[in-house]
GUDOLUM-191827 format. One record per residue (C-alpha): residue in one letter; x, y, z. Coordinates in steps of 0.05 Angstrom, whole numbers, plus 5000, padded with zeros to 4 digits. Each point is the difference from the previous one (the first is absolute). Layout:
% GUDOLUM-191827
   resn     c1     c2     c3
      a      X      Y      Z
...
//
This chain:
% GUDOLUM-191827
   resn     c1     c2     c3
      x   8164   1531   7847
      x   5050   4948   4989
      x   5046   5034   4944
      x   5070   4988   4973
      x   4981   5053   4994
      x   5031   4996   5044
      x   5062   5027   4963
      x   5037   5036   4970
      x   5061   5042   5016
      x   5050   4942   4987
      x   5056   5023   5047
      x   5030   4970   5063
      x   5055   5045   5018
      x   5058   4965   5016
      x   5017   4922   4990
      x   5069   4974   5010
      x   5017   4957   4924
      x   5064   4965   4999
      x   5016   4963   4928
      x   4951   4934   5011
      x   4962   5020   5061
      x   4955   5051   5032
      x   4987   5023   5065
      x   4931   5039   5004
      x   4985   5047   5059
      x   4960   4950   5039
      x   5041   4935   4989
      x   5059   4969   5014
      x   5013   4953   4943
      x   4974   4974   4941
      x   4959   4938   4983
      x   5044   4969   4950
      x   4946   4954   4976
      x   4976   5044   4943
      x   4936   4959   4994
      x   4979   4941   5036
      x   4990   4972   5061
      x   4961   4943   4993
      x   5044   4939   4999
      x   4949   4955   4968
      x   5004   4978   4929
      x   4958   5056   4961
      x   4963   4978   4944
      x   4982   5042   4931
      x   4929   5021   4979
      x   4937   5015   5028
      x   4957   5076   5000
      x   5011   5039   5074
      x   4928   5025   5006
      x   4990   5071   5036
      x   4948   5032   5014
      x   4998   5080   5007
      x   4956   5053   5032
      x   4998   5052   4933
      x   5030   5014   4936
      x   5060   5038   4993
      x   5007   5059   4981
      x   5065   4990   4965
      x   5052   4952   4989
      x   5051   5052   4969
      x   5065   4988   5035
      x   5004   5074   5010
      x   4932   5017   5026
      x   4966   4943   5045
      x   4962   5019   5054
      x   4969   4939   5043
      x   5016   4934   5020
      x   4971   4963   4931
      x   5041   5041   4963
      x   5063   4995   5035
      x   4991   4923   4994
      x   4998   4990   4943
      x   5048   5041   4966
      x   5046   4971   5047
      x   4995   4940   4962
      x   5002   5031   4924
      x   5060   5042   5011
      x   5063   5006   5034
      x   5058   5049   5016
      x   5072   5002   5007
      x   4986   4972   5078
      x   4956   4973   5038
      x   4973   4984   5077
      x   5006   4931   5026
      x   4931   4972   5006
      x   5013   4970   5069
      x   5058   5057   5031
      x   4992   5046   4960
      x   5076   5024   4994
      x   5014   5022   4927
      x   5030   4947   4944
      x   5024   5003   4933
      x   4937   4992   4949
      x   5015   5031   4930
      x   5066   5016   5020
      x   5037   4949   5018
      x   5051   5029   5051
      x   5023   5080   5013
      x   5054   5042   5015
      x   5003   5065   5038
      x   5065   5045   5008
      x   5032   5026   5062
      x   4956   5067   5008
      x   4936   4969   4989
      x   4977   5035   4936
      x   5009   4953   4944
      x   4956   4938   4995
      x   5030   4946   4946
      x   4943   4946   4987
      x   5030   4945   4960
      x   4933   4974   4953
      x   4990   4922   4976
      x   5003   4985   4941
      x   4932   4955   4995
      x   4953   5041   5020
      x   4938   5006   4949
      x   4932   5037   4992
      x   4938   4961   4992
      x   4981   4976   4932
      x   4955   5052   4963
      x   4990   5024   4932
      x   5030   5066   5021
      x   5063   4967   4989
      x   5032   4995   4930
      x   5044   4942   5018
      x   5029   4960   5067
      x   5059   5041   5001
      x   4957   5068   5005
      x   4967   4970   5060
      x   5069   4984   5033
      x   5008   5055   5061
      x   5059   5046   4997
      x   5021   5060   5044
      x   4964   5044   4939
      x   4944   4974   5037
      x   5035   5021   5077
      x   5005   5072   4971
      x   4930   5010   4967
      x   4963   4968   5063
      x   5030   5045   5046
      x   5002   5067   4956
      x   4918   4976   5002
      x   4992   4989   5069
      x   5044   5077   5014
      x   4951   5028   4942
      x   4942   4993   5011
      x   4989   4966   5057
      x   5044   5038   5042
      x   4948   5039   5042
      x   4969   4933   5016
      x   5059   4970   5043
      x   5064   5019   4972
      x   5008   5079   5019
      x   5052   4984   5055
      x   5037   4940   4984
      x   5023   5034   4938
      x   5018   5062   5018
      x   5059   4955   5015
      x   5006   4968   4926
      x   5045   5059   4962
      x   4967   5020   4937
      x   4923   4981   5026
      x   4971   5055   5024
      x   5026   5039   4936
      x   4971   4946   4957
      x   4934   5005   5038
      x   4997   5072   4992
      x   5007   4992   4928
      x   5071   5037   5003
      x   5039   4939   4961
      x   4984   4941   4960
      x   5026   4945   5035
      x   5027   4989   5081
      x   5075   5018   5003
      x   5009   4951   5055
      x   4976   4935   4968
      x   5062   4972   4964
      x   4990   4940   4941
      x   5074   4968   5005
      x   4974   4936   4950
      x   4937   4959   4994
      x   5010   4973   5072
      x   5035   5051   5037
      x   4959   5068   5023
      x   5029   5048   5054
      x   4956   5047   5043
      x   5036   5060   5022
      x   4975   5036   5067
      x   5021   5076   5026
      x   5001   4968   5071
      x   5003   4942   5023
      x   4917   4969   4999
      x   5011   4921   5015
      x   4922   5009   5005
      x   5005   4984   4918
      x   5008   4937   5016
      x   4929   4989   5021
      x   4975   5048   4957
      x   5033   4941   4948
      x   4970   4945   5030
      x   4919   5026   5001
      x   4958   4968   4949
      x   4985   5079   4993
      x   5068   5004   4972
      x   4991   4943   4953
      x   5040   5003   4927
      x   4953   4999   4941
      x   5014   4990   4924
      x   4995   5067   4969
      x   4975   4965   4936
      x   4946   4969   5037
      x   4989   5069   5036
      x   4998   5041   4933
      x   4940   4946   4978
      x   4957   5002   5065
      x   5018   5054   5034
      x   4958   5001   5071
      x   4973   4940   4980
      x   5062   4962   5005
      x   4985   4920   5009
      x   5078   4971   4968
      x   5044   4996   5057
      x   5065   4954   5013
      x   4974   4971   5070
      x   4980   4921   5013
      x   4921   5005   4975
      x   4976   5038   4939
      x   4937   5032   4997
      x   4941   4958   4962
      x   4935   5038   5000
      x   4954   5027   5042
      x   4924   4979   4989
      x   4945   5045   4977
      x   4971   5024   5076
      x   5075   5014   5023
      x   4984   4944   5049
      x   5056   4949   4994
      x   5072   5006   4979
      x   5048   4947   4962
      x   5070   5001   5006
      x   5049   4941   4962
      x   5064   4980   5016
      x   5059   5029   4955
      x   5032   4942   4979
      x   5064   5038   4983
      x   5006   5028   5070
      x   5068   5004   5020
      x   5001   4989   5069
      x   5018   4937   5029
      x   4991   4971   5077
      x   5059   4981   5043
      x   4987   4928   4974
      x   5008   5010   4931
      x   4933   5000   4983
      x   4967   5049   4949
      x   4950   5043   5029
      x   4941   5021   4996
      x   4970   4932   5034
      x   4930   5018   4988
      x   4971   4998   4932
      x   4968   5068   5017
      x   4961   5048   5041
      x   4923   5003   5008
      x   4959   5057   5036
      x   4935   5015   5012
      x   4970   5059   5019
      x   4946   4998   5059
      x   4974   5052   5043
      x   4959   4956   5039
      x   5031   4968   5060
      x   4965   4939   5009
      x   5002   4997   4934
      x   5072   4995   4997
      x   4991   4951   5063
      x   4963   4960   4959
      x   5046   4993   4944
      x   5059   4977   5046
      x   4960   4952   5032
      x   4982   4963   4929
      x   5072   5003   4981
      x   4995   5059   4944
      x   5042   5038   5033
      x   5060   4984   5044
      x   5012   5062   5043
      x   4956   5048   5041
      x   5044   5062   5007
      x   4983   5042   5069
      x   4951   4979   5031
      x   4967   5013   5068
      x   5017   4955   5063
      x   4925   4984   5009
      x   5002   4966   4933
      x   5060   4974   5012
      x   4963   4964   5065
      x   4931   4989   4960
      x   5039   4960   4950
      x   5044   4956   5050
      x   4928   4995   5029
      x   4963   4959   4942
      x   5068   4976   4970
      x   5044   4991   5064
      x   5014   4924   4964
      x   5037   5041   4942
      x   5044   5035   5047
      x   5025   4945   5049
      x   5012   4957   4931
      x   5038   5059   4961
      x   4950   5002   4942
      x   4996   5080   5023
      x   5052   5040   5033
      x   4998   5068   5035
      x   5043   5041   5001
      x   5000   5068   5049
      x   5055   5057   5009
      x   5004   5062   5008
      x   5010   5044   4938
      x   5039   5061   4985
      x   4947   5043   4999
      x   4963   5057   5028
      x   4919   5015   4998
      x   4988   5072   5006
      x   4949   5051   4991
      x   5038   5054   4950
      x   4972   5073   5001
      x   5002   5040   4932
      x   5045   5066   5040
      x   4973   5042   4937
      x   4934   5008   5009
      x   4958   5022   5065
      x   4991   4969   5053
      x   5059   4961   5003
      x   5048   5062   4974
      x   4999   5018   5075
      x   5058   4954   5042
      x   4954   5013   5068
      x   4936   4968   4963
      x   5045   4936   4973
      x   5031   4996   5076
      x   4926   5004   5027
      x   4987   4930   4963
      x   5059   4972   5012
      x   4990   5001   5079
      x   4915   4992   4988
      x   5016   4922   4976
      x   5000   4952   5058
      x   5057   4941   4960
      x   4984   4955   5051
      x   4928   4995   4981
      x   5007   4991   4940
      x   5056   4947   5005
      x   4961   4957   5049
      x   4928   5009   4982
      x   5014   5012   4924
      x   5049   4962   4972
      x   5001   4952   5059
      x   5069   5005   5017
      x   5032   4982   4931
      x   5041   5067   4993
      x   5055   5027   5049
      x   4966   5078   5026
      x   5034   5057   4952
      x   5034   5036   5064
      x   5061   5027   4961
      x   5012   5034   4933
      x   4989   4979   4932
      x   5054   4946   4991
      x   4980   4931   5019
      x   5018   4967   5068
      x   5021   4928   4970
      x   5063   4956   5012
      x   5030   5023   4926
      x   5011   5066   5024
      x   5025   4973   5067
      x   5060   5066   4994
      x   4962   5045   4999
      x   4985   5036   5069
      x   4923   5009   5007
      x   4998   5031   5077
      x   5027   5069   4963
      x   4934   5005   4967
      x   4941   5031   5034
      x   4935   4966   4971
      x   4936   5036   5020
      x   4957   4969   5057
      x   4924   5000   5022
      x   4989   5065   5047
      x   4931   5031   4984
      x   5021   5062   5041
      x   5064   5014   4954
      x   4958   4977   4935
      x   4939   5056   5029
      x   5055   5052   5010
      x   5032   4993   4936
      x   4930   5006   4966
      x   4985   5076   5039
      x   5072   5017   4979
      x   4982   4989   4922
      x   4938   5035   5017
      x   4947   4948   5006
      x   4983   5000   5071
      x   4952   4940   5018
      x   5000   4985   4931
      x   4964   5061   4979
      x   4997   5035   4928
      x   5036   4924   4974
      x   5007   4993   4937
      x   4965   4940   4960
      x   5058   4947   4996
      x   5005   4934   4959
      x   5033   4941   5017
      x   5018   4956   4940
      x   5011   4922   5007
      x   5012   4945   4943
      x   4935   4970   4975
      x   4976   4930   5033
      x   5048   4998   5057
      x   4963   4978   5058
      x   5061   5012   5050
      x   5011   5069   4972
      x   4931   5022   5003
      x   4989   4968   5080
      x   5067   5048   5018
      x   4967   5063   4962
      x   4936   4990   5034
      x   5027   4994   5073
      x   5046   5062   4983
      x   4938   5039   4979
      x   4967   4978   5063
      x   5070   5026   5043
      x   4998   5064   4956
      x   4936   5011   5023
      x   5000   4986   5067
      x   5065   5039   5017
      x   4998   5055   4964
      x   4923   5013   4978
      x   5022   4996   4924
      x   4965   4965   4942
      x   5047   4963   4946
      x   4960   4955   4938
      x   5031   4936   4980
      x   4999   4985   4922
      x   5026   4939   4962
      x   5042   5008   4934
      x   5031   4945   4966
      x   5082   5000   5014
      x   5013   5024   4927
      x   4954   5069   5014
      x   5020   5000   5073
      x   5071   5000   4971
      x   4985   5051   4942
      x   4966   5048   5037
      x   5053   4999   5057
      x   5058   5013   4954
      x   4960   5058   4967
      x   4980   5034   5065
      x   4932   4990   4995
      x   4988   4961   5069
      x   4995   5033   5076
      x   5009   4938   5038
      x   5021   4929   4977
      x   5019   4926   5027
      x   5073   4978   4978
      x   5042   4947   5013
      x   5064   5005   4980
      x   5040   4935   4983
      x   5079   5008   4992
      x   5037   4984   4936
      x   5061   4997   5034
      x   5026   4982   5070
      x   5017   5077   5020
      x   4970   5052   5049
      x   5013   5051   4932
      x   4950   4952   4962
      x   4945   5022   5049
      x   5036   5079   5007
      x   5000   5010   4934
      x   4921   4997   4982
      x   5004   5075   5031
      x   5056   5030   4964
      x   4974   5063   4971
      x   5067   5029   4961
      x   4958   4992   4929
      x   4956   5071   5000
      x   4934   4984   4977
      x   4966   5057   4945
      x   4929   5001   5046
      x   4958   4955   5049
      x   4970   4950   4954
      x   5072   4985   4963
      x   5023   4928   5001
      x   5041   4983   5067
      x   5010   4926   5016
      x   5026   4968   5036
      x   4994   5072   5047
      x   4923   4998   4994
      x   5004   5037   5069
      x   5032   5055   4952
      x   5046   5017   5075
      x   5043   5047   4990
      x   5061   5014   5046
      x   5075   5029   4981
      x   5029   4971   5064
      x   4980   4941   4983
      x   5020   4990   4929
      x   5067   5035   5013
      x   5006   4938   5058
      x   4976   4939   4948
      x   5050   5029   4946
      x   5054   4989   5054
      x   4982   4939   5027
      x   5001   4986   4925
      x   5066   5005   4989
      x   5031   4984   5071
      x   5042   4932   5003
      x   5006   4986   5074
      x   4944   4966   5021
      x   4996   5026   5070
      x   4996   5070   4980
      x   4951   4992   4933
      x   4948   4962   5057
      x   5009   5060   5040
      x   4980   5036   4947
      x   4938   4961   4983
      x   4986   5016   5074
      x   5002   5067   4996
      x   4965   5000   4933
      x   4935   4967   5024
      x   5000   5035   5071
      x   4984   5059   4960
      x   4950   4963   4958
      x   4964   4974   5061
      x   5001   5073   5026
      x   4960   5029   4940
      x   4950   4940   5002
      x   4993   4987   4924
      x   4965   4931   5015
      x   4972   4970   5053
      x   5034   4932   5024
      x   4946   4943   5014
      x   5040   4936   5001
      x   5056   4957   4972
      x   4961   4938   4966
      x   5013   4938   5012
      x   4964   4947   4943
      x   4985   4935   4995
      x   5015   4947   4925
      x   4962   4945   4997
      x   5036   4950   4942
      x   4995   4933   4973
      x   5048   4959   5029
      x   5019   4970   4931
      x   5030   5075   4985
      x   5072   5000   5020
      x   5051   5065   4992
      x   4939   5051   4998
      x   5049   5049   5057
      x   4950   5038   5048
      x   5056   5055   5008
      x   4984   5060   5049
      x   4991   5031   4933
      x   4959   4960   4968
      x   5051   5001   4941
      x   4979   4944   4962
      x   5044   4955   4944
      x   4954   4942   4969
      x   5054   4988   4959
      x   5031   4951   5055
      x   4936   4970   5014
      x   4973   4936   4984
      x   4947   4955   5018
      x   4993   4928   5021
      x   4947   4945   4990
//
């Protein structure tokens, strides 16, 4: 289930910020091109046509859930910061530069001045759609309200006043300081540089409390590059329009957004969506397999050598997993959820599967790419194939040979091929190794999702995609410091609902721990333990290919797949 989902505990403890630069915990420098690359001449105008699996669920800044979502609120809203499309080191956005003092706990972020919401008949007047740090303060007193369970709960422990605030013990956050229209100050009880990305998450983004008090959930009036048009009657195509009183500018000079605006359509078919590419409605296929990949160069292979198409293929930041609900029987039993973990032969499935496009899930939970190159993988013990040590496990939880087994259900996202291939092989390994049963069924991602985060699946395919360049992005999805009233109560992103006080007490460390060396060593430690209790079962790091019109320049495949279309433009 490709989610971003994939999200949501915006923290990345510890990031080196002097006044105009950032050093992250995986890089060594910034890009100081804030937006382009391409040196051609880029030319205004034209629709970037998308095409998209399903509908979102949301496109609240505070509560997205999947890809779709993610995507395009990215391009109605932004924050205070934001993540390079191409490095992904941390730049001014909203604010325009920032200050922090010698111990680390006050953030200054100095606002512009030009920064305006969409136009809407919400707003009395131009001036009342102007952003100010009124807006800072009420976006993040609604993002530590009542969102905080969904991805908050530990960065702001650190943000004085917000816990109080959530727990309804004061009106307002004590540590969120309005010095003029341009000028807000956060104030920390430790040092947290992990605020920084919090800042810089489209999950973070600033919204116009006037615009919030009129919509509510249903927000659509943002102050990003594209405003929202419509979506038509079947929920089967999106239009977004360029803001024409965007703010943002490229390194040339030249007023952005490019494009004239944003067009998806929604298509669960996949030659269907092969289709569309092919007769030029839509420009991008997102993620797909290596043997369509080859079946395309195969009847187009002119298109290729002449640049018309280009493919793109790296390895994401990402981990595919089988996650086991540790509340409800069988999978409440560690010995049954080591049992799978040793019955799956990785191999298999990486060669015969996915035909080697995936790097085998040997380690833990946090990804295996370059972007993480610090961090010191050989101190994590994945779990490898040994059917003797998968049938002993099994006796120990009191199932020997498989018998007395419960009835288990393995959930995947509707109309994924790949997905389904993997489940059915695993079934067939589940089987054969340890003499159990398991039933596959197909939900679509937003009920996959849903029923996750309320407890109400055994067994489920994830893949988790990072939303920032950290092993604590990855971490984090398992903190379990926010107690939860009874099984079926709302717990994303933790949908594993794992709970372990060693653990937390190490992440809340890490959290505020400035040395680099020593907060890695604690992200060690942290997901040895989480490797040791076996909440999910590590499959494989993807890798994916993007097949794109040549004509579509500054569209960043980042290991990410954080995307900014506000750069983009297209040529003839």
């Amino acid at each position: 289930m490709s989610i971003k989902p994939y999200t949501y505990l915006f923290y990345i403890a510890g990031i080196l910020l002097l006044l105009g630069s950032c050093i992250n915990d995986n890089s060594d420098a910034i890009d100081k091109d804030p937006v382009l690359s391409d040196t051609s001449n880029p030319m205004p105008g034209g629709v970037l046509k998308l095409i998209e699996k399903e509908f979102y669920r949301s496109i609240f800044p505070y509560s997205i859930e999947e890809n779709i979502g993610y995507k395009i609120t990215s391009q109605l809203h932004n924050g205070l910061l934001k993540m390079n499309p191409k490095s992904l080191a941390i730049e001014p956005h909203i604010a325009k530069s920032w200050d922090i003092n010698d111990e680390q706990t006050e953030y200054t972020f100095h606002l512009r001045n030009d920064v305006s919401f969409h136009e809407d008949t919400c707003f009395s007047s131009p001036e009342e759609a102007l952003m100010t740090a009124n807006d800072v303060i009420f976006s993040i007193e609604l993002m530590c309200g009542e969102f905080y369970n969904s991805g908050y709960n530990l960065l702001m422990k650190n943000l004085i006043g917000a816990e109080a605030f959530y727990n309804d013990e004061c009106d307002s956050i004590s540590g969120i300081e309005v010095i003029n229209d341009s000028t807000v100050i956060f104030k920390l009880s430790e040092p947290a540089p992990t605020i920084i990305y919090l800042l810089a998450s489209s999950k973070a983004s600033v919204i116009s409390e006037v615009a919030y008090k009129a919509y509510g959930h249903n927000l659509h009036v943002g102050n990003g590059p594209f405003t929202f048009i419509k979506v038509n009657a079947d929920s089967t195509e999106i239009s977004l329009g360029k803001n024409k009183n965007y703010f943002r500018t490229s390194h040339n000079g030249d007023k952005l957004p490019y494009l004239d605006g944003v067009h998806i359509k929604i298509v669960e078919n996949e030659k269907e969506r092969t289709d569309l590419f092919l007769n030029k409605e839509a420009m991008v296929l997102f993620d797909i397999s290596e043997n369509k990949v080859e079946s395309l160069f195969e009847s187009h292979h002119s298109s290729f050598d002449n640049g018309v198409f280009v493919v793109d293929r790296k390895p994401v930041m990402a981990t595919d997993c089988y996650e086991f609900n540790l509340s409800r029987t069988p999978f409440n039993n560690v010995h049954v959820r080591k049992a799978f973990a040793h019955a799956i032969n990785k191999n298999k499935l990486i060669d015969n599967v996915l035909n080697g496009q995936g790097r085998i899930g040997n380690k833990g939970i946090v990804p295996v790419v370059n972007t993480l190159k610090n961090y010191n993988f050989d101190t994590i013990q994945g779990y490898d194939y040994n059917p003797e040590l998968a049938k002993e496990h099994l006796t120990k939880a009191g199932y020997p040979n498989g018998e007395g087994f419960p009835e288990v259900v393995l959930e995947l996202t509707f109309g994924n091929p790949l997905q389904e291939n993997v489940a059915k092989e695993v079934q067939n390994q589940l089987n054969n190794t340890l003499n159990i049963a398991i039933t596959i069924e197909e939900e679509k991602m937003s009920t996959l999702i849903d029923r996750a985060a309320h407890g109400k699946s055994q067994m489920n395919h994830f893949t988790w995609l990072g939303d920032y360049p950290s092993p604590m992005d990855f971490l984090n999805v398992f903190y379990g410091g926010v107690e939860l009233e009874n099984d079926t109560s709302y717990s994303w992103p933790n949908t594993t609902r794992y709970r372990n006080k060693e653990y937390d007490a190490i992440l809340e460390k890490a959290l505020i721990t400035s040395d680099k060396e020593n907060r890695f060593r604690l992200y060690e430690e942290a997901e040895s333990i989480l490797m040791n209790d076996v909440p999910v079962i590590i499959l494989w790091y993807p890798e994916i290919y993007n097949v794109i019109y040549g004509n579509v320049h500054n569209l960043f495949f980042n290991e990410m797949l954080h995307f900014d279309f506000s750069c983009v433009y297209l040529s003839s």
